[in-house]
ZALO-472071 format. One record per residue (C-alpha): residue number from 1; residue in three letters; x, y, z. Coordinates in nm, 3 decimals. Layout:
atom n NUM | res ALA | px X | py Y | pz Z
...
//
This chain:
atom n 1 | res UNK | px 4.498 | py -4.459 | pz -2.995
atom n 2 | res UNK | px 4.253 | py -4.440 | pz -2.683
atom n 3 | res UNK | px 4.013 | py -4.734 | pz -2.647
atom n 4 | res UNK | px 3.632 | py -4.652 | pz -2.626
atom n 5 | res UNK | px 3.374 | py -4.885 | pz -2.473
atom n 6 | res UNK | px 3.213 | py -5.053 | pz -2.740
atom n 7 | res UNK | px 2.879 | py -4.917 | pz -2.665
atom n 8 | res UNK | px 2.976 | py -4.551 | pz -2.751
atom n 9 | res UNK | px 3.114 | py -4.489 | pz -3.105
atom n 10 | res UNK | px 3.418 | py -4.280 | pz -3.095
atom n 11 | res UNK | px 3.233 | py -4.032 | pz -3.330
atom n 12 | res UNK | px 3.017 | py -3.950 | pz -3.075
atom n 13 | res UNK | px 3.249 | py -3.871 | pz -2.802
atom n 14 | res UNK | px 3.447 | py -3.609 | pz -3.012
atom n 15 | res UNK | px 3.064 | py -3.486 | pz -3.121
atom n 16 | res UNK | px 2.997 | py -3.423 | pz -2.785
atom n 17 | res UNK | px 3.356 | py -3.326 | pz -2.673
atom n 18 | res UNK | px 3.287 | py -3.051 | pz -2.966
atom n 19 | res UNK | px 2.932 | py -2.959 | pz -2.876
atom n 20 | res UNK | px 3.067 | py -2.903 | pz -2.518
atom n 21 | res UNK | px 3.358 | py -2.669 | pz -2.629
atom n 22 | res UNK | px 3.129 | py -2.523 | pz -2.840
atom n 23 | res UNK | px 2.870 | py -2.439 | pz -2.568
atom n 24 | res UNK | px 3.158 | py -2.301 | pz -2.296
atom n 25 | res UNK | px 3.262 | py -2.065 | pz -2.565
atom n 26 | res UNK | px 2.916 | py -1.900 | pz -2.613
atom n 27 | res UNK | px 2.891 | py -1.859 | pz -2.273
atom n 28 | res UNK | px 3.230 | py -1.724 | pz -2.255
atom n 29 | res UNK | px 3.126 | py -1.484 | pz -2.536
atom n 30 | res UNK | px 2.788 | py -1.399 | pz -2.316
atom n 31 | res UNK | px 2.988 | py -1.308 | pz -2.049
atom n 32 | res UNK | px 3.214 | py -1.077 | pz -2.213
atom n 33 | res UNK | px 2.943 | py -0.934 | pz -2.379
atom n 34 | res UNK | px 2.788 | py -0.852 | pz -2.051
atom n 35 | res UNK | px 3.099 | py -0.745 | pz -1.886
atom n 36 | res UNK | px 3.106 | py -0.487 | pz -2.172
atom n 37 | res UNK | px 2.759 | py -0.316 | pz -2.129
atom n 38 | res UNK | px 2.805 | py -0.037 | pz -1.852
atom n 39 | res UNK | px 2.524 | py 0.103 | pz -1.700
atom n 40 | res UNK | px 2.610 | py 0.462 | pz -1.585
atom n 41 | res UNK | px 2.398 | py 0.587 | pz -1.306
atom n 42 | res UNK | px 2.349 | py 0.997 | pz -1.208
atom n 43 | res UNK | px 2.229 | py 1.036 | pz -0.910
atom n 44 | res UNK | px 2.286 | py 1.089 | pz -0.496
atom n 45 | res UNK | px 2.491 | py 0.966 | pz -0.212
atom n 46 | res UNK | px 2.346 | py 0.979 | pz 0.088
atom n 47 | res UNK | px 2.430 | py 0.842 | pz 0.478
atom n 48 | res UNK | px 2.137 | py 0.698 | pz 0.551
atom n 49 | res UNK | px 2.111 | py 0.727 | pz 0.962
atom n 50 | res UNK | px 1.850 | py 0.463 | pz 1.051
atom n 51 | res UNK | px 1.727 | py 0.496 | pz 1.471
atom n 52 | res UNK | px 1.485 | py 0.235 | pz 1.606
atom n 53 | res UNK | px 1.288 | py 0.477 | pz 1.802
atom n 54 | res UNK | px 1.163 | py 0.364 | pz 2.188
atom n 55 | res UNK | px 0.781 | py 0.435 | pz 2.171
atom n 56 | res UNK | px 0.748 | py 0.629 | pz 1.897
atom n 57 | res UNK | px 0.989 | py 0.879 | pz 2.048
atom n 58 | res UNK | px 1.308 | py 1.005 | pz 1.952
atom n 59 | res UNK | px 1.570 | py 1.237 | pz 2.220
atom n 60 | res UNK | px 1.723 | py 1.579 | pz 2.164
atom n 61 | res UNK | px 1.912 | py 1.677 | pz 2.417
atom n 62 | res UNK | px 1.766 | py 1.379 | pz 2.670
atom n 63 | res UNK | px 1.437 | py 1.544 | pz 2.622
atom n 64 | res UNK | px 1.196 | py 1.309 | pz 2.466
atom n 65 | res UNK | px 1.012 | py 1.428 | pz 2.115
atom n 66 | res UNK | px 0.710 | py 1.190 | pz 2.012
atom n 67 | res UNK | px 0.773 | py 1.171 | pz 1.638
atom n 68 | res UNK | px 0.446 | py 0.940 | pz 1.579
atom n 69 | res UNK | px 0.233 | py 1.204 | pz 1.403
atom n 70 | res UNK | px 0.510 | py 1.206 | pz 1.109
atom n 71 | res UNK | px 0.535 | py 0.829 | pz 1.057
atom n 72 | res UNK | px 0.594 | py 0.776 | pz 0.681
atom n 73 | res UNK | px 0.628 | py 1.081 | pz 0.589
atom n 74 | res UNK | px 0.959 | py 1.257 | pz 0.392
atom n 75 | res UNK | px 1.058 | py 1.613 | pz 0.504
atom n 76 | res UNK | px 1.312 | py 1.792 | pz 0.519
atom n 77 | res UNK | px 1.478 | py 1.953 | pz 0.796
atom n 78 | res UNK | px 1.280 | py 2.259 | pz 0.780
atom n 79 | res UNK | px 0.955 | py 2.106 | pz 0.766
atom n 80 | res UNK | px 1.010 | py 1.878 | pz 1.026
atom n 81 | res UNK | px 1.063 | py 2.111 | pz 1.313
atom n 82 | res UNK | px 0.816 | py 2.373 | pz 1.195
atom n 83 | res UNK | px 0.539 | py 2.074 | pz 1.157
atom n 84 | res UNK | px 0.280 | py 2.212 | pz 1.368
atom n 85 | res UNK | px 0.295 | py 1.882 | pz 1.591
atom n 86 | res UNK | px 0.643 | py 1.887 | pz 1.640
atom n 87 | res UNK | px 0.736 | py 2.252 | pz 1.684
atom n 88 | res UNK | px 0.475 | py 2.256 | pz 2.017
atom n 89 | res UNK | px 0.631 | py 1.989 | pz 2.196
atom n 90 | res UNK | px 0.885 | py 2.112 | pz 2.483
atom n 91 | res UNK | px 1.179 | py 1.937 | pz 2.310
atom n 92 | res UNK | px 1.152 | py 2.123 | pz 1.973
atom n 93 | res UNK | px 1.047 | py 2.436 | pz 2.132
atom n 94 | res UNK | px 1.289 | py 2.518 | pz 2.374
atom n 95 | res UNK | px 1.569 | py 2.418 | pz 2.133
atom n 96 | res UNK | px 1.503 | py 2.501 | pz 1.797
atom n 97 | res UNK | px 1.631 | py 2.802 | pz 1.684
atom n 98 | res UNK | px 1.410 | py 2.958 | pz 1.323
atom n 99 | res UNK | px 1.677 | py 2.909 | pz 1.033
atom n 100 | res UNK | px 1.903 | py 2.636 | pz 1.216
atom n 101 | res UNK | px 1.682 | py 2.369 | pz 1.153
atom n 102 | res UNK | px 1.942 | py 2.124 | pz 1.002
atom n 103 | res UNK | px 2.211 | py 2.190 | pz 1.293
atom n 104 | res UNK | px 1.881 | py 2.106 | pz 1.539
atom n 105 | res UNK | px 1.831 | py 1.794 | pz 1.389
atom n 106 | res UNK | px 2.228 | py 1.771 | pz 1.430
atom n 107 | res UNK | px 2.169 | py 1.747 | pz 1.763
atom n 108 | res UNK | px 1.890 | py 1.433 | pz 1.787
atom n 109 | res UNK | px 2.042 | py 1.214 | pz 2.030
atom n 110 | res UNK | px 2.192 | py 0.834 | pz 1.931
atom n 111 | res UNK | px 2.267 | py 0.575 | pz 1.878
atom n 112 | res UNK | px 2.246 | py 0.555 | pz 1.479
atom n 113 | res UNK | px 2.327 | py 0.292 | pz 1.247
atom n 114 | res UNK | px 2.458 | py 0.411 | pz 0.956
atom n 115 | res UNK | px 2.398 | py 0.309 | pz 0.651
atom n 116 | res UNK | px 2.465 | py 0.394 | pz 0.233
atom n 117 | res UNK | px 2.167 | py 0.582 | pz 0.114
atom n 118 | res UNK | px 2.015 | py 0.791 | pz -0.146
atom n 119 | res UNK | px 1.861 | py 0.722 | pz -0.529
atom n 120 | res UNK | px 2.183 | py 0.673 | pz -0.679
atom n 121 | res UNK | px 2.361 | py 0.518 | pz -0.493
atom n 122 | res UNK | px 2.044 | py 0.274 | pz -0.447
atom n 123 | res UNK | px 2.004 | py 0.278 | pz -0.795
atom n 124 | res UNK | px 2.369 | py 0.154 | pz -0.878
atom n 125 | res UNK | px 2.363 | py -0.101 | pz -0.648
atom n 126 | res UNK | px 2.079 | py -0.284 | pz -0.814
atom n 127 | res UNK | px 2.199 | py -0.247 | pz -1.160
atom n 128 | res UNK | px 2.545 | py -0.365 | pz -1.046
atom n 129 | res UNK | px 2.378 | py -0.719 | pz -0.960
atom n 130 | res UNK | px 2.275 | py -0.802 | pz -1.355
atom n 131 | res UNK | px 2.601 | py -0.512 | pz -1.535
atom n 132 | res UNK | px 2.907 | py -0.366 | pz -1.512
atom n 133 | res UNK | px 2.813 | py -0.017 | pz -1.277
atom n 134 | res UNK | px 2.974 | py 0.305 | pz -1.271
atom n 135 | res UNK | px 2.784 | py 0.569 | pz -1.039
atom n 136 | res UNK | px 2.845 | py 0.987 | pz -1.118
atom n 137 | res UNK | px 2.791 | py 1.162 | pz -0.796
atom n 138 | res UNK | px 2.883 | py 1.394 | pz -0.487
atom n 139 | res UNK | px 3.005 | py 1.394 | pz -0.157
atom n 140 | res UNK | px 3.107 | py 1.634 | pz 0.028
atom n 141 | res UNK | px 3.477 | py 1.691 | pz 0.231
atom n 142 | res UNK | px 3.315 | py 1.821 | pz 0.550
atom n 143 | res UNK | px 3.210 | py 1.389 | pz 0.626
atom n 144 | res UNK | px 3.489 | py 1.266 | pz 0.516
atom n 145 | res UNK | px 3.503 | py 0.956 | pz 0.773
atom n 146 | res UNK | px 3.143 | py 0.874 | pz 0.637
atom n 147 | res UNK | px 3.256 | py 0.934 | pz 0.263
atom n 148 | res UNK | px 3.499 | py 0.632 | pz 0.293
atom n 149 | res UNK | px 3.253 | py 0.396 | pz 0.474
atom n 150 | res UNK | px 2.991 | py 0.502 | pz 0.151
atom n 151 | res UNK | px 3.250 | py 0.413 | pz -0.157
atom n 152 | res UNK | px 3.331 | py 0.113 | pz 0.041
atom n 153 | res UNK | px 2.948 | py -0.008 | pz 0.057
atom n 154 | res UNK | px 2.907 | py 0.024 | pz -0.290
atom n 155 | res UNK | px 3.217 | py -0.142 | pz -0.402
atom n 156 | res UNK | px 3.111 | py -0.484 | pz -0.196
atom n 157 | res UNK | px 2.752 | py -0.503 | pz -0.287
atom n 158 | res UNK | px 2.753 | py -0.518 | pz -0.594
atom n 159 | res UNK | px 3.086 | py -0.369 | pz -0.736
atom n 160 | res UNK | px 2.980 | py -0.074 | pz -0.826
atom n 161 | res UNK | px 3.249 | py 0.203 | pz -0.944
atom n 162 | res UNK | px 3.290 | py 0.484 | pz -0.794
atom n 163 | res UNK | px 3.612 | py 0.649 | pz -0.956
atom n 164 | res UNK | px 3.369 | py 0.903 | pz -1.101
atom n 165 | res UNK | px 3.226 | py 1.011 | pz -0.771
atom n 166 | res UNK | px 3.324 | py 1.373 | pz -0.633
atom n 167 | res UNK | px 3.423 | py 1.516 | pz -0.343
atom n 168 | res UNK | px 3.314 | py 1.852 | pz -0.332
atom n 169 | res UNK | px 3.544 | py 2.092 | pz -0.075
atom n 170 | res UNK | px 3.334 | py 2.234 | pz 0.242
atom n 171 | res UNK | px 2.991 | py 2.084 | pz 0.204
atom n 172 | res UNK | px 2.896 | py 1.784 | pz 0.382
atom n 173 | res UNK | px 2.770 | py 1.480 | pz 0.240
atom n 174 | res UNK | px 2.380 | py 1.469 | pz 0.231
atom n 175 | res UNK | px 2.218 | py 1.285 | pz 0.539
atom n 176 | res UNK | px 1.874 | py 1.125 | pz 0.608
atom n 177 | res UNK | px 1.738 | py 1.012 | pz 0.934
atom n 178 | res UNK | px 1.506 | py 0.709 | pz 0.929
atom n 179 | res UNK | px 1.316 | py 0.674 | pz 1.221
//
């Protein structure tokens, strides 16, 4: 039989011994509970192409296109070009073409960064930091090399799952330009 020091009665260091096992196992328990509550999230995947812009300005086609007056705001293509500020400057004008406006913006000049974007994908990524995170989304075929780069994002930060995201055949994935 073990010695104890005679200040500590050997009741009290199986007491505690107990109290300790029984403390790891609710938190054991907590865990497992947690690991069992999913959040599921619906929602977008988008490639996020962030450009620090020099002066306010971006490039298309080396020709430079003072995007200042739309600071902050949220367009889409079509609005952006045919924004009465932007559609009279000489870069827009000369190479925007009425009903091509997304291959225009194709053709702003780089260097991006690229980054994993859109509300679900955003979404997931915070709830993965507390739950368990499956996202439900789309991507298209057409980017593939920027499909992979997405799925991979999302499982590091966070572990989020993405076995139930989509690839859907000769669409490309959705893409926003932060400037």
């Amino acid at each position: 039989m073990a010695a104890y020091p005679s200040s500590v009665p050997a009741g009290a260091v199986v007491a505690c011994t107990a109290a300790a096992v029984l403390a790891y196992a609710r938190w054991r328990r907590q865990r497992r509970e947690q690991r069992q509550r999913r959040v599921l999230v619906v929602g977008s995947i988008n490639v996020d192409l962030y450009q620090r812009t020099d002066a306010g300005a971006v490039r298309f086609g080396g020709k430079p296109v003072d995007v200042r007056p739309l600071k902050g705001m949220t367009l889409p293509a079509s609005s952006f070009v045919a924004h009465p500020k932007m559609a009279s400057q000489p870069g827009v004008a000369s190479r925007y073409v009425p009903g091509e406006e997304e291959a225009f913006l194709l053709t702003m000049d780089g260097p991006f960064e690229q980054k994993t974007g859109g509300k679900g994908a955003n979404a997931a990524a915070a709830a993965a930091q507390t739950f368990a995170c499956e996202l439900y989304g789309n991507l298209g075929s057409a980017s593939a090399a920027e499909n992979g780069a997405l799925t991979r994002d999302l499982a590091n930060f966070g572990g989020v799952g993405t076995r139930h995201v989509r690839t859907l055949e000769g669409l490309p994935t959705g893409t926003a330009y932060i400037l």
